[in-house]
C-alpha positions as CSV (number, residue, x, y, z in Angstrom):
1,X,125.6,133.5,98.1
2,X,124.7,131.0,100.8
3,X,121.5,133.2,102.7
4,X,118.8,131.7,105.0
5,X,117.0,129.6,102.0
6,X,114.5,128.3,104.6
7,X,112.4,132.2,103.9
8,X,112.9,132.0,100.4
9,X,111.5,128.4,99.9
10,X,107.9,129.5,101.8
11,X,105.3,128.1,99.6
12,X,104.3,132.1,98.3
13,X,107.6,132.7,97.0
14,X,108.1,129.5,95.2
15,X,105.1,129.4,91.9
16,X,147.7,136.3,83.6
17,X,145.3,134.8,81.3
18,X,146.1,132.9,77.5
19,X,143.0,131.3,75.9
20,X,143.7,127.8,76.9
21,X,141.1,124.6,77.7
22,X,141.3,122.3,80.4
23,X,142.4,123.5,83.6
24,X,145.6,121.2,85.7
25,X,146.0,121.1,89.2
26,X,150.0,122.2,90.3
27,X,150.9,118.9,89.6
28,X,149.6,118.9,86.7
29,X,147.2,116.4,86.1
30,X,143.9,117.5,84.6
31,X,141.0,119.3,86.5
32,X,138.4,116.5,86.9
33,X,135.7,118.8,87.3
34,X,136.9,121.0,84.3
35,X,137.0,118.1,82.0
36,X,133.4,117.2,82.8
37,X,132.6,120.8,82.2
38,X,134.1,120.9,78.8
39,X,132.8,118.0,77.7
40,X,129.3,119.7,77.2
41,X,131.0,122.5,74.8
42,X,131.6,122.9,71.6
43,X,134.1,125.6,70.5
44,X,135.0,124.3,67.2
45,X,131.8,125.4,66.3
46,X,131.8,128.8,67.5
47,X,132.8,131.8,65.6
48,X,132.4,135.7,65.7
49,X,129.7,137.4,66.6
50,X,128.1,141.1,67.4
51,X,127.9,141.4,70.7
52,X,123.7,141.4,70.0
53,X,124.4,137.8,68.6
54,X,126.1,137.2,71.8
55,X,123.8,138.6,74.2
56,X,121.0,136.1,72.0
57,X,123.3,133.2,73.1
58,X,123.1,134.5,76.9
59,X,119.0,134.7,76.6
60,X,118.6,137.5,79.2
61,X,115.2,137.5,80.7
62,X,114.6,141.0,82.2
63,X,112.5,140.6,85.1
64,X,112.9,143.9,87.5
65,X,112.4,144.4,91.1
66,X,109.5,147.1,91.1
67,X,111.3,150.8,91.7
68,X,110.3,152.0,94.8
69,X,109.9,148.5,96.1
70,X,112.3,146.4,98.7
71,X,115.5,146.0,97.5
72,X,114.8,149.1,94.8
73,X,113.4,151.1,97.8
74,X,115.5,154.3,96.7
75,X,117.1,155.0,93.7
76,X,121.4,154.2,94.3
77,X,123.6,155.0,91.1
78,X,126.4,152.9,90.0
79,X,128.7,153.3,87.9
80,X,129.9,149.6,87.1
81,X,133.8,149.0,86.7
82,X,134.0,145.4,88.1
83,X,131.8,142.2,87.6
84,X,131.6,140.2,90.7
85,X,130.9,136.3,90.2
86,X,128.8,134.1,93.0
87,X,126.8,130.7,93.3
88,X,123.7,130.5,94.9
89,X,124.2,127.6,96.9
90,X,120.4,126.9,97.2
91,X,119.9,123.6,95.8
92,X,116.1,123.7,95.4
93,X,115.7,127.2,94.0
94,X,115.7,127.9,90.1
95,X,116.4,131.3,88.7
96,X,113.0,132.0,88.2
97,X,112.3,131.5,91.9
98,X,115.2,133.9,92.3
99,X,113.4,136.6,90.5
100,X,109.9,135.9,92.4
101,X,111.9,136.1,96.1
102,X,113.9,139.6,94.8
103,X,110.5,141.3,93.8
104,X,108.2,140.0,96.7
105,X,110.9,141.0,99.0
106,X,111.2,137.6,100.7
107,X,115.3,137.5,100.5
108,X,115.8,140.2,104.2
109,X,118.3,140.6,105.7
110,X,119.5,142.8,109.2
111,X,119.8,146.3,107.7
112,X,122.5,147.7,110.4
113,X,125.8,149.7,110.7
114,X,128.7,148.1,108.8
115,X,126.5,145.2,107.0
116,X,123.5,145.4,104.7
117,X,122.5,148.7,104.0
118,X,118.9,148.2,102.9
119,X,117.1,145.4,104.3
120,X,117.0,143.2,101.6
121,X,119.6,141.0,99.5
122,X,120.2,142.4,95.9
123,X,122.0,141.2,92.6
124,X,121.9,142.2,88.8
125,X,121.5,139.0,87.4
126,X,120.8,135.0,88.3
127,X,122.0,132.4,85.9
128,X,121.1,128.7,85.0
129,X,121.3,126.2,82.1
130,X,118.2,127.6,79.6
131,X,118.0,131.5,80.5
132,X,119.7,134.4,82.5
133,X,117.1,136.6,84.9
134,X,118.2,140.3,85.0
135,X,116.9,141.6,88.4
136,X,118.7,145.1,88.6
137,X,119.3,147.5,86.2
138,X,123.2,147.8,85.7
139,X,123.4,151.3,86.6
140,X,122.2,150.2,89.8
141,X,123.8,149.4,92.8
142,X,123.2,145.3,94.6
143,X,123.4,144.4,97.9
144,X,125.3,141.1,97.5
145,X,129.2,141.8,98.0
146,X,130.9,143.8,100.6
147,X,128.4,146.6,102.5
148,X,129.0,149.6,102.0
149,X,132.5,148.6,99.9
150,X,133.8,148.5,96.1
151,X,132.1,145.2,95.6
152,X,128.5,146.4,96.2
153,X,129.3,150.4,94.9
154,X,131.2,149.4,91.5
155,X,130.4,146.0,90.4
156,X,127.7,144.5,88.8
157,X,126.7,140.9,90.8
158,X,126.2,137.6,89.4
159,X,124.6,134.7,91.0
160,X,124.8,131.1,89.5
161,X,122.2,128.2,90.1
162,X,123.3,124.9,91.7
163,X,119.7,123.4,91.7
164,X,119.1,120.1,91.0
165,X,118.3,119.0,87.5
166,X,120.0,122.3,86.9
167,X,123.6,121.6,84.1
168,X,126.2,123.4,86.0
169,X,128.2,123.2,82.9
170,X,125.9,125.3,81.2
171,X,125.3,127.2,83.8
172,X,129.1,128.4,84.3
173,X,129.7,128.8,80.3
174,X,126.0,131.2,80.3
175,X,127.6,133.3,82.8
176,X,130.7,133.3,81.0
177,X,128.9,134.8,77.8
178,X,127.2,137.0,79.7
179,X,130.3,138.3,81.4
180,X,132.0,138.7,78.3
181,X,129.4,140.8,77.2
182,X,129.0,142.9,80.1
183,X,132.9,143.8,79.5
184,X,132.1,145.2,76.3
185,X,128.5,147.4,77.3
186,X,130.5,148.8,80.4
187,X,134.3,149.0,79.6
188,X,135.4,146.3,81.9
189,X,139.0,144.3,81.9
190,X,139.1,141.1,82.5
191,X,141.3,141.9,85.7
192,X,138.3,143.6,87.1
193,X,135.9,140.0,87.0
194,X,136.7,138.8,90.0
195,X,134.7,135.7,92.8
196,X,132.8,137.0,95.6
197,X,135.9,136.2,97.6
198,X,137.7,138.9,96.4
199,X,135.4,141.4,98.3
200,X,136.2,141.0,101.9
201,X,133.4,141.8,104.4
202,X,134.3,144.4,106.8
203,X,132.5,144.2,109.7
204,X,133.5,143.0,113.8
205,X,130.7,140.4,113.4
206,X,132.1,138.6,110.4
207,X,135.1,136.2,111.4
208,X,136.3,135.4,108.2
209,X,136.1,138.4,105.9
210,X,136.4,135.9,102.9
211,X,133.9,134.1,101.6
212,X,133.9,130.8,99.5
213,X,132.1,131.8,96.7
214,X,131.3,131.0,94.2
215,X,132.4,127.3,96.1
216,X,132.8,125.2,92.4
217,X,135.3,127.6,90.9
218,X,137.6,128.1,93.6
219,X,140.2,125.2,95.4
220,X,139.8,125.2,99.4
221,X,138.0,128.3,99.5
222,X,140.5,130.3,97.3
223,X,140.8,131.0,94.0
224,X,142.9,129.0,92.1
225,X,143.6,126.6,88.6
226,X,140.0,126.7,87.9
227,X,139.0,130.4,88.9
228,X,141.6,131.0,86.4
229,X,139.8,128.2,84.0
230,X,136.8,130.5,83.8
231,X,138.2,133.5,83.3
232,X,139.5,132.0,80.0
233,X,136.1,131.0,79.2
234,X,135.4,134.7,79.5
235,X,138.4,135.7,77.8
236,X,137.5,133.3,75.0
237,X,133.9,134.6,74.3
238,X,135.2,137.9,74.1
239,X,137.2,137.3,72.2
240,X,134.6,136.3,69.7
241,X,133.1,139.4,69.5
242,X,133.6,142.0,66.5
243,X,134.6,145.2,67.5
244,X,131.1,146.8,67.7
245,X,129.4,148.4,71.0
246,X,127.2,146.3,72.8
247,X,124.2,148.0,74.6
248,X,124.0,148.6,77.9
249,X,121.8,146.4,80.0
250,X,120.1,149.2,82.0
């Protein structure tokens, strides 16, 4: 979710699927970026878990806008049914400077007809390497998809950190757990994760009503071999899971 980083980094704001592994391109020869991504797990060692064990693995970090504040200025129900999957593309920015700009209200945007709805940018959670930052409560709506469409309405928005020092591979399995988990609190299928492309921006002022996000896990701006890659990670770590109910994460 590519925004104008240059407000968020003021100085007050920053203090059909088979389990499989590695991804192939249509030629078949092996996903170079996939294979550097899997090199930093371990699934051998993984095996069954509640979904509280597997919510312990995500280490979620509740850290809320204030109700009644920016992008929580008025109360908007949601009743999640899809889980939409971004980047942040801010390469200086960690999750927890994520969390400071969404409750400070730094991350504006043009509130108008057609586009954002509320003055401010909005997601549930932001991912990196050590912890996951929950910023809206799921039962919430975000302002990070498509205006005043299914993406922002019905799904529950998840940004990933590209910062520097940050392990992407990490980064991507994290959100994977956390997706996984998120299927089982809300009832989701795994045909309702789905990129930030999916959600097409409808408005005259948008040329391209498809965006390339999140940019690592699709192939020319569409999703592809290793879109498909992660949602076999997903599929995987649900697949861990024992058939209790997870908890709803707000």
């Amino acid at each position: 979710m590519k925004q104008a980083w240059a407000v968020f980094l003021l100085p007050a704001v920053l203090a059909g699927l088979v389990v499989g592994t590695a991804c192939t391109t249509p030629g078949g020869r092996p996903n170079a970026r996939v294979a550097q991504w899997e090199a930093r797990y371990h699934d051998s060692g993984l095996g069954q878990v509640t979904p509280a064990q597997l919510l312990g693995e995500v280490g979620v970090k509740v850290d809320l806008i204030p109700p009644g504040r920016y992008g929580r200025g008025r109360y908007r129900p949601m009743q999640p049914t899809y889980i939409t999957i971004h980047s942040t593309q801010n390469y200086t920015g960690n999750a927890h400077n994520h969390a400071l700009a969404l409750k400070r209200g730094a991350l504006r945007a043009t509130r108008r007809p057609g586009g954002n709805r509320i003055g401010f940018l909005t997601w549930h959670f932001t991912v990196q390497d050590d912890v996951a930052i929950q910023h809206l409560p799921c039962r919430e709506q975000g302002e990070h998809a498509d205006f005043d469409g299914p993406g922002n309405n019905k799904s529950i928005g998840i940004e990933m950190c590209e910062h520097r020092g940050n392990d992407l591979a990490l980064t991507i399995d994290k959100t994977a757990r956390l997706t996984a988990y998120l299927m089982r609190a809300y009832n989701i299928p795994l045909s309702h994760v789905v990129p930030h492309y999916h959600w097409p921006r409808i408005s005259p002022a948008i040329k391209d009503p498809h965006k390339n996000c999140p940019h690592f896990l699709l192939e020319n701006g569409r999703p592809g071999p290793t879109w498909q890659w992660f949602l076999r990670r997903v599929h995987f770590h649900h697949s861990r899971l024992l058939p209790e109910a997870a908890r709803p994460l707000g």
